[in-house]
Backbone as a ProteinNet text record, in pm:
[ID]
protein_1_A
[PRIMARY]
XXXXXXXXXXXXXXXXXXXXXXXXXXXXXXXXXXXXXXXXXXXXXXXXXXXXXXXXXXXXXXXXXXXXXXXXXXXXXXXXXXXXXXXXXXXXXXXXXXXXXXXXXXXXXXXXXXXXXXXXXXXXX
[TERTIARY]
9992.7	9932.3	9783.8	9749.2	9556.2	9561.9	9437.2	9404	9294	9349.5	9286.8	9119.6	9000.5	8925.5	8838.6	8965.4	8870.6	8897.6	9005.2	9092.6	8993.6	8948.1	8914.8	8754.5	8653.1	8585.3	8630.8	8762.6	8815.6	8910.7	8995.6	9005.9	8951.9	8811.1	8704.7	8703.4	8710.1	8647.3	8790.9	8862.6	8990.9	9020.4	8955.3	8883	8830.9	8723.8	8631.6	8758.3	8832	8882.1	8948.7	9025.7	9130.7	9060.1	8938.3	8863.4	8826.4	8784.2	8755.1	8850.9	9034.1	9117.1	9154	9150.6	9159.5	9107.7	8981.7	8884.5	8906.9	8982.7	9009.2	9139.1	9214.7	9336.4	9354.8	9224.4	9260.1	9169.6	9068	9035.7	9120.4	9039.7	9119.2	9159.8	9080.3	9111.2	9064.2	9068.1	9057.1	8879.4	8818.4	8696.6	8611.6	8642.3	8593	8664.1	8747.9	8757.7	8658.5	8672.2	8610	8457.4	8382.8	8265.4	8245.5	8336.9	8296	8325.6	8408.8	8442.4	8312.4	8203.5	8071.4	8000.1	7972.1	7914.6	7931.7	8071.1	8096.1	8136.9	8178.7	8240.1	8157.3	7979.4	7886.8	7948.5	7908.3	7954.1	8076.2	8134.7	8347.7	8339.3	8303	8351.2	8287.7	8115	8068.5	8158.5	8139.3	8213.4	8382.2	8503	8624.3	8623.6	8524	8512.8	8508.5	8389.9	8336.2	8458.4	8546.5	8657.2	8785.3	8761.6	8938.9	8871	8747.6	8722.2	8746.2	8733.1	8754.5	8884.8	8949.7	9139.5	9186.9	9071.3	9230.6	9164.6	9030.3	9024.5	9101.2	9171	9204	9408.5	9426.1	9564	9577.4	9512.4	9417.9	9540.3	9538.8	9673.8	9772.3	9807.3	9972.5	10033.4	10182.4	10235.9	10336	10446.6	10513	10501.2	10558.4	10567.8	10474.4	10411.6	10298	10113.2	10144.4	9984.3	10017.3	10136.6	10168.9	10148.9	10181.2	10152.8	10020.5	9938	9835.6	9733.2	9778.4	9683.1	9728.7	9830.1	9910.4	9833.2	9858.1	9760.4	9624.7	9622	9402.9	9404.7	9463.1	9439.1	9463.8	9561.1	9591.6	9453.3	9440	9277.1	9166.9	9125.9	9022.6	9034.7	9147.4	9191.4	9167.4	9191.2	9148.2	9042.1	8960.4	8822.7	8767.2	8827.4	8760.7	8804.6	8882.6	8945.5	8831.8	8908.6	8839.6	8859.9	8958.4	9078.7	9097	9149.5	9145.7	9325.1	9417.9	9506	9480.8	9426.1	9395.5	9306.6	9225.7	9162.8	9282.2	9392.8	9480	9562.7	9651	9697.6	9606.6	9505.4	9396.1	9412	9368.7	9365.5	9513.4	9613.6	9761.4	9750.5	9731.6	9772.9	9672.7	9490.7	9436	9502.3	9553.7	9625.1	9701.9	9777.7	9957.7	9878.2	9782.3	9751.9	9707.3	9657.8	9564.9	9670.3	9784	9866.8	9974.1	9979.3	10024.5	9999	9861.4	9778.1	9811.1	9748.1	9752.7	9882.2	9992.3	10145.1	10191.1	10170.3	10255.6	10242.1	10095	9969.8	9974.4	9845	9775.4	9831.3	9955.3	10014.8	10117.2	10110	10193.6	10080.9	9977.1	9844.4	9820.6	9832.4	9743.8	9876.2	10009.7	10129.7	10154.5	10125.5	10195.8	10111.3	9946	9844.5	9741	9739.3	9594.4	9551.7	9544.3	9472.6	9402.5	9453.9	9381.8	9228.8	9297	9189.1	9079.7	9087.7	9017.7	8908.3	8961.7	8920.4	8818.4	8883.9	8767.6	8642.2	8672	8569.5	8468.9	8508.2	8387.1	8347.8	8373	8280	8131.6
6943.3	6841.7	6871.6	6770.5	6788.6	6819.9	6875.2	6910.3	6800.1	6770.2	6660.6	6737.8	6654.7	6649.6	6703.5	6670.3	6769.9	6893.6	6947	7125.5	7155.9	7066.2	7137.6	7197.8	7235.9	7376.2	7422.3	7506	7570.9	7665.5	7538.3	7614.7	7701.7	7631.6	7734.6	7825.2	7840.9	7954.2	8069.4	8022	8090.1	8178.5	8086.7	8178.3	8256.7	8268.1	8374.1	8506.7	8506.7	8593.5	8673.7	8577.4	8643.5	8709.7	8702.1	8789.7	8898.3	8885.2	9011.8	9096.6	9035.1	9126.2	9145.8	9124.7	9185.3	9273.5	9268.4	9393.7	9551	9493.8	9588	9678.6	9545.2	9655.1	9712.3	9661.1	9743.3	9856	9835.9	10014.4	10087.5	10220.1	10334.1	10406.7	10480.6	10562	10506	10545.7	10515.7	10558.6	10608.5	10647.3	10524.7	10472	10346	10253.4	10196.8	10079.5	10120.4	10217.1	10227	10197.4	10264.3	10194.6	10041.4	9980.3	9827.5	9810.3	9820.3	9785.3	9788.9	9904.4	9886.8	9818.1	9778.6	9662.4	9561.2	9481.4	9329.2	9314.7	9441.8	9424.6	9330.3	9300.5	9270.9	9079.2	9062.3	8942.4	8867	8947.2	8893.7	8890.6	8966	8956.9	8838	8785	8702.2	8534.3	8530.6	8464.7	8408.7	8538.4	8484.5	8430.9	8496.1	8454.6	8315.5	8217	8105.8	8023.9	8090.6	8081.6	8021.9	8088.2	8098.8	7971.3	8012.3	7921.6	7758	7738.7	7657.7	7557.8	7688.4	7671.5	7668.4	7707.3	7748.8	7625.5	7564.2	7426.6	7328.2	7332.3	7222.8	7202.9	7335.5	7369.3	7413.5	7414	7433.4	7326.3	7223.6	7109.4	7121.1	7202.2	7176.6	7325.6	7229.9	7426.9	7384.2	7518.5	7524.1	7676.8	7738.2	7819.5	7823.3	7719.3	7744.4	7761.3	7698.6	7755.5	7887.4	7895.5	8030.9	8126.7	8144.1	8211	8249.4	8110.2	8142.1	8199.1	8191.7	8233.4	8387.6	8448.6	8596.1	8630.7	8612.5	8656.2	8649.6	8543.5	8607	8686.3	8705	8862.3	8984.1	8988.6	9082.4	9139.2	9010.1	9046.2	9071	9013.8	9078.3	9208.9	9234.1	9400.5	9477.2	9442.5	9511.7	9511.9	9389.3	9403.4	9509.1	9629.6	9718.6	9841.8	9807.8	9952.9	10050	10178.2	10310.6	10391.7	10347.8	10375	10328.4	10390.8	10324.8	10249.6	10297.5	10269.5	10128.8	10142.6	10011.5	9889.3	9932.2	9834.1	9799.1	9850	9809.6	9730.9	9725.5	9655.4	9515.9	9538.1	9456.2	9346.5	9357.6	9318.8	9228.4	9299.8	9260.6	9153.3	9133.2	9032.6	8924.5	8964.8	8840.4	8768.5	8800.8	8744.9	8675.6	8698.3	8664.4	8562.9	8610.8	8451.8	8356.2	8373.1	8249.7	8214.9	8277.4	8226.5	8062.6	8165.3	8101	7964.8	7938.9	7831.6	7753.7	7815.8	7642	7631.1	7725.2	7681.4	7560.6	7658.5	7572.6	7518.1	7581.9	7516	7410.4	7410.9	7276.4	7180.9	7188.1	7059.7	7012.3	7103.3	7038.8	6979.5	7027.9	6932.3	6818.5	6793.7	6706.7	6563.2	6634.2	6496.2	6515.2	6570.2	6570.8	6546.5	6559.9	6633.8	6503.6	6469.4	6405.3	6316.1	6287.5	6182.3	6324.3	6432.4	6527.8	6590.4	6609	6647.4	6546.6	6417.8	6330.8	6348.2	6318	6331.4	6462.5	6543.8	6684.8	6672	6587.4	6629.3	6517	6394.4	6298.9	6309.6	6452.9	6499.4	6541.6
9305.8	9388.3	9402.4	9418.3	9376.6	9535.9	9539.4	9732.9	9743.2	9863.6	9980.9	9939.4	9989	9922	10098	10193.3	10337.4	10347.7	10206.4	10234.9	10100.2	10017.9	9885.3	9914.8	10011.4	10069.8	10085.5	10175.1	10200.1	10083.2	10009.7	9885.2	9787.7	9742.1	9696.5	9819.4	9893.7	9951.5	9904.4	9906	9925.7	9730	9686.2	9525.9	9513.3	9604.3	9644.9	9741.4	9829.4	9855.8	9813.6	9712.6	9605	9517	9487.9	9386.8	9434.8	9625.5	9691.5	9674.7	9715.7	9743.3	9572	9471.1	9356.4	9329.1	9341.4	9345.2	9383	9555.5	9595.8	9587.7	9536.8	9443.6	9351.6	9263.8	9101.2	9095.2	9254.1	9246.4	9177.8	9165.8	9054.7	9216.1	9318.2	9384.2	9525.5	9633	9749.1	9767.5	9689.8	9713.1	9645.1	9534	9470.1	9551.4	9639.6	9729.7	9825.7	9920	9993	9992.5	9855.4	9790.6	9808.8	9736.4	9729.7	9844.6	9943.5	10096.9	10139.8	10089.7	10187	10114.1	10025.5	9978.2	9989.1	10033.6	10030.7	10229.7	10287.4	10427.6	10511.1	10533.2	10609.3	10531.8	10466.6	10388.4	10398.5	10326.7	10360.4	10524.2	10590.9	10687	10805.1	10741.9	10783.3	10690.8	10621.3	10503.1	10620.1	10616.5	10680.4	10820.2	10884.6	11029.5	11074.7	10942.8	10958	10883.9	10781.1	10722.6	10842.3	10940.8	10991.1	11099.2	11154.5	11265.9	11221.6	11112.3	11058.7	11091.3	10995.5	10990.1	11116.6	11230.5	11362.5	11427.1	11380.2	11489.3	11467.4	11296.4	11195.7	11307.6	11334.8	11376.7	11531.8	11613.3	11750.8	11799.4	11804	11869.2	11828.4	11741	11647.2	11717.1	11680.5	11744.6	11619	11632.5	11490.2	11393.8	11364.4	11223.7	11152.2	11093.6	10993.4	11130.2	11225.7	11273.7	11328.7	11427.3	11450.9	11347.6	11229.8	11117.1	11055.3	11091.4	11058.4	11161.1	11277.1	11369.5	11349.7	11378.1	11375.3	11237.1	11155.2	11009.2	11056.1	11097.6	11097.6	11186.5	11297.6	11355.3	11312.2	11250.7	11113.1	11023.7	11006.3	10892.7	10961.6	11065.3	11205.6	11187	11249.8	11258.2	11128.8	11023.6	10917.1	10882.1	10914.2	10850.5	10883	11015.7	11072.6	10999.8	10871.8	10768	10789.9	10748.7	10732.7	10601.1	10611	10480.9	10391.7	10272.3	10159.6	10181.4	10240.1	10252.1	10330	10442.7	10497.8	10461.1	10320.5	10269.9	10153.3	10128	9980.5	10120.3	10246.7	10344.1	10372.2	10378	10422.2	10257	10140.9	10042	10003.5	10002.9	10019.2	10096.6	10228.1	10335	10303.4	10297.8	10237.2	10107.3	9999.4	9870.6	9942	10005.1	10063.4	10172.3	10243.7	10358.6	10262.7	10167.6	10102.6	10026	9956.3	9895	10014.5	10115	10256.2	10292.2	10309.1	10340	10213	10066.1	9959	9917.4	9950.7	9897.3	10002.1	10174.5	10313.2	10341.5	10403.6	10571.6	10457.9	10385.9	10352.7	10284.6	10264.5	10230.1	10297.8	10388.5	10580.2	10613.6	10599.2	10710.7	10644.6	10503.5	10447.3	10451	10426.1	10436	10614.8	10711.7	10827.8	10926.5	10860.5	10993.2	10902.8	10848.3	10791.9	10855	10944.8	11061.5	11168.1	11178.9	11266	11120.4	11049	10942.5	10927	10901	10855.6	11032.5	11130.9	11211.3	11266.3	11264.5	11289.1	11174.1	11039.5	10942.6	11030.2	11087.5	11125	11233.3	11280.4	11392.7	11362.6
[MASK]
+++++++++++++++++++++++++++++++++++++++++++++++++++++++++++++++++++++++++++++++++++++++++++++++++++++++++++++++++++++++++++++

Protein backbone atom coordinates (compact mmCIF):
# COMPACT_ATOMS: atom_id res chain seq x y z
CA UNK A 1 0.00 0.00 0.00
CA UNK A 2 1.44 3.34 -1.09
CA UNK A 3 1.64 5.72 2.19
CA UNK A 4 -0.75 8.52 2.62
CA UNK A 5 1.14 11.42 1.40
CA UNK A 6 0.62 13.21 5.34
CA UNK A 7 2.73 9.77 6.87
CA UNK A 8 5.12 9.83 3.76
CA UNK A 9 7.79 12.67 5.95
CA UNK A 10 7.66 10.62 8.51
CA UNK A 11 8.38 7.56 6.55
CA UNK A 12 11.53 9.00 5.10
CA UNK A 13 12.46 9.84 8.28
CA UNK A 14 11.97 6.37 9.46
CA UNK A 15 14.82 5.38 6.49
CA UNK A 16 17.05 7.41 8.06
CA UNK A 17 16.68 5.44 11.45
CA UNK A 18 16.91 2.13 10.15
CA UNK A 19 20.23 3.07 8.67
CA UNK A 20 21.21 4.55 12.17
CA UNK A 21 20.15 1.30 13.90
CA UNK A 22 22.00 -0.83 11.16
CA UNK A 23 24.98 0.83 11.69
CA UNK A 24 24.85 0.18 15.04
CA UNK A 25 24.43 -3.46 14.78
CA UNK A 26 26.89 -4.48 12.33
CA UNK A 27 29.47 -2.81 14.58
CA UNK A 28 32.34 -5.31 14.93
CA UNK A 29 32.79 -4.60 18.85
CA UNK A 30 31.18 -2.50 21.47
CA UNK A 31 34.08 0.03 21.22
CA UNK A 32 33.24 0.87 17.39
CA UNK A 33 29.32 1.35 18.35
CA UNK A 34 30.08 3.23 21.03
CA UNK A 35 32.32 5.46 18.55
CA UNK A 36 29.57 6.10 16.10
CA UNK A 37 27.03 6.47 19.13
CA UNK A 38 29.23 9.71 19.73
CA UNK A 39 29.10 10.90 16.50
CA UNK A 40 25.43 10.60 15.44
CA UNK A 41 23.84 10.69 19.46
CA UNK A 42 23.60 14.94 19.43
CA UNK A 43 21.64 14.49 15.96
CA UNK A 44 19.49 11.15 16.20
CA UNK A 45 18.62 12.26 19.22
CA UNK A 46 17.60 15.87 18.07
CA UNK A 47 16.22 14.22 14.76
CA UNK A 48 13.67 11.36 17.08
CA UNK A 49 12.54 13.84 19.55
CA UNK A 50 10.98 16.15 16.72
CA UNK A 51 10.22 12.51 15.28
CA UNK A 52 7.90 11.14 18.09
CA UNK A 53 6.43 14.68 18.94
CA UNK A 54 5.08 14.38 15.87
CA UNK A 55 3.63 10.75 16.11
CA UNK A 56 2.26 11.25 19.74
CA UNK A 57 0.22 14.55 18.61
CA UNK A 58 -1.00 12.44 15.44
CA UNK A 59 -2.34 9.64 18.40
CA UNK A 60 -2.68 12.22 21.52
CA UNK A 61 -6.91 11.52 21.19
CA UNK A 62 -6.90 7.84 20.31
CA UNK A 63 -6.63 5.20 22.97
CA UNK A 64 -6.15 1.48 21.96
CA UNK A 65 -3.03 -1.00 21.51
CA UNK A 66 -1.37 0.61 18.72
CA UNK A 67 -0.93 4.41 20.47
CA UNK A 68 -0.41 2.69 23.77
CA UNK A 69 2.43 0.90 22.01
CA UNK A 70 3.66 3.59 20.56
CA UNK A 71 3.82 5.89 23.31
CA UNK A 72 5.52 2.83 25.77
CA UNK A 73 8.21 2.43 22.84
CA UNK A 74 9.17 6.01 22.62
CA UNK A 75 9.92 5.96 26.19
CA UNK A 76 11.89 2.97 25.71
CA UNK A 77 14.03 4.88 23.12
CA UNK A 78 14.20 8.24 25.37
CA UNK A 79 15.68 6.00 27.88
CA UNK A 80 18.15 4.63 25.64
CA UNK A 81 19.15 7.49 23.89
CA UNK A 82 20.97 7.94 27.31
CA UNK A 83 23.16 4.38 26.46
CA UNK A 84 26.58 4.03 27.94
CA UNK A 85 26.97 0.74 26.69
CA UNK A 86 27.59 -0.99 23.93
CA UNK A 87 25.05 -3.53 25.06
CA UNK A 88 22.57 -0.77 25.43
CA UNK A 89 23.25 0.85 22.16
CA UNK A 90 22.73 -2.98 20.27
CA UNK A 91 18.99 -2.87 22.79
CA UNK A 92 18.57 0.65 21.77
CA UNK A 93 19.22 -0.21 17.86
CA UNK A 94 16.97 -3.51 18.10
CA UNK A 95 13.84 -1.61 19.44
CA UNK A 96 14.37 1.48 16.96
CA UNK A 97 14.24 -1.34 13.80
CA UNK A 98 11.22 -3.15 15.56
CA UNK A 99 9.35 0.48 16.40
CA UNK A 100 9.73 1.67 12.86
CA UNK A 101 8.96 -1.69 11.61
CA UNK A 102 5.74 -1.18 14.16
CA UNK A 103 4.49 2.12 12.90
CA UNK A 104 4.71 1.37 8.70
CA UNK A 105 3.39 -2.37 9.16
CA UNK A 106 0.31 -1.27 12.15
CA UNK A 107 0.17 2.41 13.41
CA UNK A 108 0.15 3.93 9.95
CA UNK A 109 -2.17 2.05 8.21
CA UNK A 110 -4.63 2.02 11.28
CA UNK A 111 -4.33 5.88 11.10
CA UNK A 112 -4.51 6.37 7.53
CA UNK A 113 -7.94 3.67 7.01
CA UNK A 114 -9.29 4.47 10.73
CA UNK A 115 -7.80 7.96 11.76
CA UNK A 116 -7.55 10.00 8.40
CA UNK A 117 -9.80 12.84 9.14
CA UNK A 118 -7.53 13.38 12.53
CA UNK A 119 -4.35 13.33 10.19
CA UNK A 120 -5.62 15.44 7.42
CA UNK A 121 -6.62 17.72 10.14
CA UNK A 122 -3.47 18.25 12.43
CA UNK A 123 -1.52 18.70 8.93
CA UNK A 124 -3.96 22.05 8.26
CA UNK A 125 -3.00 23.43 11.33
Amino acid sequence: MKRSELLQPLSREHHTALVYAKRLLDSQDDESRLQYWCQIKGELTTELEQHFAIEERYVESLKGPLPERLLDEHQQLRRLLQAETGTELSEFAVLLKNHVRFEERELFPWLETAHYDILKRMLEQ
